[in-house]
C-alpha positions in Angstrom: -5.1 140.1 -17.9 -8.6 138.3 -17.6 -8.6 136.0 -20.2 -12.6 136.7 -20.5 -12.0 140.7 -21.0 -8.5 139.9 -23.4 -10.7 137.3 -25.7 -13.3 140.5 -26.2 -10.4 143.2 -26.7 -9.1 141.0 -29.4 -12.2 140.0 -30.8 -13.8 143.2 -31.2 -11.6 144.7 -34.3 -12.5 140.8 -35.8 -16.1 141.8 -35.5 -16.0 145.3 -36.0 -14.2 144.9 -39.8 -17.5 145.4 -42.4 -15.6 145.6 -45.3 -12.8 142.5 -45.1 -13.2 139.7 -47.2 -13.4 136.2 -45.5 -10.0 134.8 -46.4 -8.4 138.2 -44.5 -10.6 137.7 -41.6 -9.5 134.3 -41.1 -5.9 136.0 -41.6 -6.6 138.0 -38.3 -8.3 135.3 -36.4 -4.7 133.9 -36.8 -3.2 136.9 -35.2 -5.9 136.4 -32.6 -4.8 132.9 -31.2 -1.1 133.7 -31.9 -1.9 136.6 -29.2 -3.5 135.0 -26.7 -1.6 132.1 -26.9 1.8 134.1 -26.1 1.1 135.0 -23.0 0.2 131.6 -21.0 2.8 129.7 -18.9 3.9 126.3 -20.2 2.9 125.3 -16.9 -0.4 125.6 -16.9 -3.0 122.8 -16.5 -3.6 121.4 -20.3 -7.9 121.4 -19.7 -7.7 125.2 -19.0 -5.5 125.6 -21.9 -8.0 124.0 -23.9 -11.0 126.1 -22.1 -9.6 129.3 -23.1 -9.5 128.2 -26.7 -13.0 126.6 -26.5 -14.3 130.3 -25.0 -11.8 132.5 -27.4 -13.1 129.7 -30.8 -17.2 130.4 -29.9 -16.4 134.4 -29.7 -14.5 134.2 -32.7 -17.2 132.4 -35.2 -20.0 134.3 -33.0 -17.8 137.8 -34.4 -18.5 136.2 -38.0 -20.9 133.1 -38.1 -21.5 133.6 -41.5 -17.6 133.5 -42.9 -16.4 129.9 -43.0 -13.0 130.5 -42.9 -13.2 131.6 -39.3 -15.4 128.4 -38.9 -12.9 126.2 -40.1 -10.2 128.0 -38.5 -11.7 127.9 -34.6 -12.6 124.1 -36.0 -9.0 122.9 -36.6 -7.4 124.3 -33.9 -10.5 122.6 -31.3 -9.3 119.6 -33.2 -5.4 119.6 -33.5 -5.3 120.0 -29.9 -8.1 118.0 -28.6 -5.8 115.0 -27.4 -3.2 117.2 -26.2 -1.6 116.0 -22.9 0.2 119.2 -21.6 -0.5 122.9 -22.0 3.1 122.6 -24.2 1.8 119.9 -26.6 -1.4 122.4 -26.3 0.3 125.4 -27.7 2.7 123.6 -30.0 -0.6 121.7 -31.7 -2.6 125.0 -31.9 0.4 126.9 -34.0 0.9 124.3 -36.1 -2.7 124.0 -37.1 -2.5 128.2 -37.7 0.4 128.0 -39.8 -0.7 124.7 -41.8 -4.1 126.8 -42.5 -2.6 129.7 -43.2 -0.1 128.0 -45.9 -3.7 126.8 -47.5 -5.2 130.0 -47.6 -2.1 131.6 -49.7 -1.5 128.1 -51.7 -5.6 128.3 -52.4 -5.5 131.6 -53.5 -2.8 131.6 -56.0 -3.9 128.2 -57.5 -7.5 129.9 -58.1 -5.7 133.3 -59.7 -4.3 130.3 -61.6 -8.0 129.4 -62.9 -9.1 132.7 -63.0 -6.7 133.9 -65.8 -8.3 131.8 -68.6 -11.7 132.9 -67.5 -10.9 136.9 -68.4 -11.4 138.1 -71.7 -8.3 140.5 -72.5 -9.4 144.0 -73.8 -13.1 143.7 -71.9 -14.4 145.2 -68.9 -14.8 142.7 -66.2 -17.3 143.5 -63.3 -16.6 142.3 -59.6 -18.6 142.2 -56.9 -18.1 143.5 -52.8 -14.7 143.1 -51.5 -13.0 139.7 -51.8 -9.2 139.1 -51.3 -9.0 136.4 -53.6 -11.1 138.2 -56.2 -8.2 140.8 -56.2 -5.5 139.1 -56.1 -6.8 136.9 -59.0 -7.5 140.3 -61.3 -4.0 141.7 -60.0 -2.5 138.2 -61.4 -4.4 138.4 -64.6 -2.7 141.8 -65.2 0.7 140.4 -63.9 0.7 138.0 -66.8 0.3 140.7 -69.0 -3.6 140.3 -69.8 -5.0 144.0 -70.2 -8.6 144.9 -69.2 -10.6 147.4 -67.3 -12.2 146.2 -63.5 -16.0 147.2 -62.8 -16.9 147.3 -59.7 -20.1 148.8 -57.6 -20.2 150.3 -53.9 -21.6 147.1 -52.4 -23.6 148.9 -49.7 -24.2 149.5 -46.4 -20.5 149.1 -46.0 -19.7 150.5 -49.1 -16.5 147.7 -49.1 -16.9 147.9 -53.2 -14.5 151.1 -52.5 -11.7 149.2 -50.9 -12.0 147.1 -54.3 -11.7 149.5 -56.4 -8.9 151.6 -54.5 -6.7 148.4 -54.4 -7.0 147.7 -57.9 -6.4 151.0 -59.0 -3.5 151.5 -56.7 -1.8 148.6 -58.3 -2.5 149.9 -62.1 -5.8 148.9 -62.9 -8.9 151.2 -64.5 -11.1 150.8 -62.4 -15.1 152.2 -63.4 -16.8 152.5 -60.3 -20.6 153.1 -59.4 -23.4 152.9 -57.0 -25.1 149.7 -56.6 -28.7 150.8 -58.1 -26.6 151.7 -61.1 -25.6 147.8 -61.6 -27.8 148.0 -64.7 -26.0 150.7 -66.3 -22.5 149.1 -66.7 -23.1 145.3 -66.5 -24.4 145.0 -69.9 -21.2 145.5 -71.3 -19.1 143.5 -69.6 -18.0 140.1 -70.8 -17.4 138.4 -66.9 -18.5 138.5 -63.5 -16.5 137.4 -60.5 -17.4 137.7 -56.5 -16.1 136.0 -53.7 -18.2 134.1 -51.3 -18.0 133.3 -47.5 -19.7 129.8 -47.5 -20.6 127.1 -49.7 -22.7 124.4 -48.9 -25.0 122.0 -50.9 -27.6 123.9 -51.3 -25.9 127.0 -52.6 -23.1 129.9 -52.0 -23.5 132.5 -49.4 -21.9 135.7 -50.1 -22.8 139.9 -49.6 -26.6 141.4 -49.9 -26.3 142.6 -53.8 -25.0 139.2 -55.3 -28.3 137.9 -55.2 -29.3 140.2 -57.8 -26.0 140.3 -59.4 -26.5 137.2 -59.9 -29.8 137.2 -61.5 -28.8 140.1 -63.5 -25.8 138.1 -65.0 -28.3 135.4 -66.2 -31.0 137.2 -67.8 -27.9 139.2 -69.6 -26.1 135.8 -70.5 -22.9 136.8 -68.9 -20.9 134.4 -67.0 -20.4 135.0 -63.3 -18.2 132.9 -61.3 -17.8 132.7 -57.5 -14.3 132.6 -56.0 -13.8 130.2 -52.9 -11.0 128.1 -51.9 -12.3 124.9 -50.3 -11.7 126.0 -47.0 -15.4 128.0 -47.3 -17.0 124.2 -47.8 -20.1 123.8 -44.6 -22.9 121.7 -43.9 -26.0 122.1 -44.7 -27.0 123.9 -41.2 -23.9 125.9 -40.7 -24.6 127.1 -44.7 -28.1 129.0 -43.0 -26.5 130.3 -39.9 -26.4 134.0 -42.1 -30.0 134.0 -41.3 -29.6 134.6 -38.1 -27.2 137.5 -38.4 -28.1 140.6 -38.7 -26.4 144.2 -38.0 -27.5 147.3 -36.2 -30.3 149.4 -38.2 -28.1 152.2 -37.9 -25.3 151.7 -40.1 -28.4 152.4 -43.1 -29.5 155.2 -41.5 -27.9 156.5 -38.7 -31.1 158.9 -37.6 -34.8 156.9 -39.0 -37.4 158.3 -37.8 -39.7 156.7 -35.4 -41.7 153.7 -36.9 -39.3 153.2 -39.2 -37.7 149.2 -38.8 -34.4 149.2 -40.7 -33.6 145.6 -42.0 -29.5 145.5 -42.1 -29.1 141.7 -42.7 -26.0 141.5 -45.0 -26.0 137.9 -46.3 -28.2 135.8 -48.8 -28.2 133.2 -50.8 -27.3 132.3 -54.4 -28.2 129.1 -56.1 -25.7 126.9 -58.3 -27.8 127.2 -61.0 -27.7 130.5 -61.3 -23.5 130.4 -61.6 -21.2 129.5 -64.4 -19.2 127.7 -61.9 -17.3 128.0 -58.8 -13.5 128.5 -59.0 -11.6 126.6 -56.5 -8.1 125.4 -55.6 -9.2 122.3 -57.3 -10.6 123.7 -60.5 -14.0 125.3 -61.5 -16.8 123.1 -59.7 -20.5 122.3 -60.4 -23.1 122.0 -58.0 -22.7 117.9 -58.6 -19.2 118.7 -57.2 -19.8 119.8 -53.8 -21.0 116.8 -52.1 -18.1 115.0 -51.7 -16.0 117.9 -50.3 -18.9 118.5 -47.6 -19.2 114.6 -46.5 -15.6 114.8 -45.4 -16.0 118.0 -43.0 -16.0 116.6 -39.0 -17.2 119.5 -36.2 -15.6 119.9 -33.1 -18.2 119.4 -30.4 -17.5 122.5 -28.9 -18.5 124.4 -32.2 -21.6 122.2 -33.0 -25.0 123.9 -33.9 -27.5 122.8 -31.7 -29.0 119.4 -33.0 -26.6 119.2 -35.6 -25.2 115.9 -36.0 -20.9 116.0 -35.7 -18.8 114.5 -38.2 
């Protein structure tokens, strides 16, 4: 197969998916160089090895340019194989950098379910926002450990992924109250803690879903604390933490039939200042906005996935 027409066909689910959270993205983008990979000869030239993953790494974080995960995943396989000397050593550095990043997605997860458990009230209602992976798997740990309380979540539109939340949740034994967003206001009174995910942090705040914005304002006028999930591997600099601003989805997944003169504004990103959190839960413990910097002065960009006059390192 063209490799040009195989890198779309196995891109296109990737970008198609409106209602996965970043962590399970990145999970497929694994299962997207694992693919593609397979299939060319050990005897191939090294430098069109490399090209392919160069071509199949900028479709991949184009599919999802806000969603670091993906950035950092396309990032460290550009890197790990950079030096390679044969399409062999090519292939061999590649899977090792998808299996080493996909051990620290699980191993980040469960050490922020870790965190999360002494942040949940048992007996209260506890509201969550969109759809975030490690958001459910930190409730579903919290109940594992035998800490009873109900789940509130809201339908996060356009993509309505709130549902997936709350069907997950409640098919593994949890109440679940569930609501439209505009009735936020209704509910979030009475609970005790908000959690979302989040599919970038940078210094000057988190990115996450259109809706935690307001969540997130809501939470502070009400004095409840609202923490953002997000495993380390969401850390970007300070250009690549705007590149949501550019990214916007088709006008008809709002309204499939607007009438004429009618411009339909689908962007499904913002974003949410520090001060504004209680904290953000990570692999390494619940971090402050002081905390950030010297996670993000560390992060080195493949010159193949640099924004245009960014500086790489």
């Amino acid at each position: 197969m063209n490799k040009d027409k195989q890198i779309e066909e196995l891109v296109t689910p990737i970008r198609d998916d409106l209602t996965s959270g970043a962590a399970e993205l990145a999970l497929q983008g694994i299962k997207f160089y694992r693919t593609l990979l397979s299939d060319i000869p050990h005897d191939e030239k090294p430098e069109a090895v490399k090209k392919v993953l160069v071509q199949a790494s900028k479709a991949l974080v184009k599919a999802h340019p806000a969603m670091a995960p993906i950035f950092h995943l396309a990032n460290d396989v550009l890197l790990a194989t950079r030096d390679a000397k044969s399409a062999s050593d090519v292939m061999r550095l590649a899977d090792e950098a998808l299996t080493k990043f996909e051990t620290r997605l699980c191993e980040s997860a469960s050490a922020i379910a870790d965190h999360v458990y002494d942040l949940i009230p048992a007996g209260e209602l506890v509201f969550a926002y969109s759809f975030s992976s490690t958001v459910v798997s930190s409730l579903l740990h919290a109940r594992s450990q035998r800490k009873f309380f109900r789940a509130v979540c809201s339908e996060a539109r356009p993509s309505q992924e709130g549902r997936k939340l709350a069907a997950m949740l409640a098919s593994n034994g949890m109440e679940v109250i569930h609501t439209f967003d505009s009735a936020m206001g209704l509910i979030l009174p009475q609970c005790r803690v908000a959690f979302m995910g989040c599919d970038c942090v940078g210094r000057p705040g988190i990115v996450n879903k259109v809706g935690s914005w307001l969540l997130a304002l809501a939470c502070r006028e009400l004095g409840i604390p609202l923490y953002a999930l997000a495993g380390t591997e969401k850390f970007v600099s300070d250009d690549r933490c705007f590149e949501f601003e550019d990214y916007e989805r088709p006008g008809k997944e709002v309204w499939p039939e607007a009438p004429s003169g009618v411009r339909i504004l689908n962007k499904q990103y913002e974003l949410i200042p520090f001060s504004w959190l209680a904290g953000l839960v990570t692999e390494h413990g619940i971090l402050q906005e002081k905390d950030i910097e010297k996670y993000v002065s560390k992060l080195e960009t493949h010159e193949a996935l640099a924004l245009e006059g960014a500086l790489i390192g």
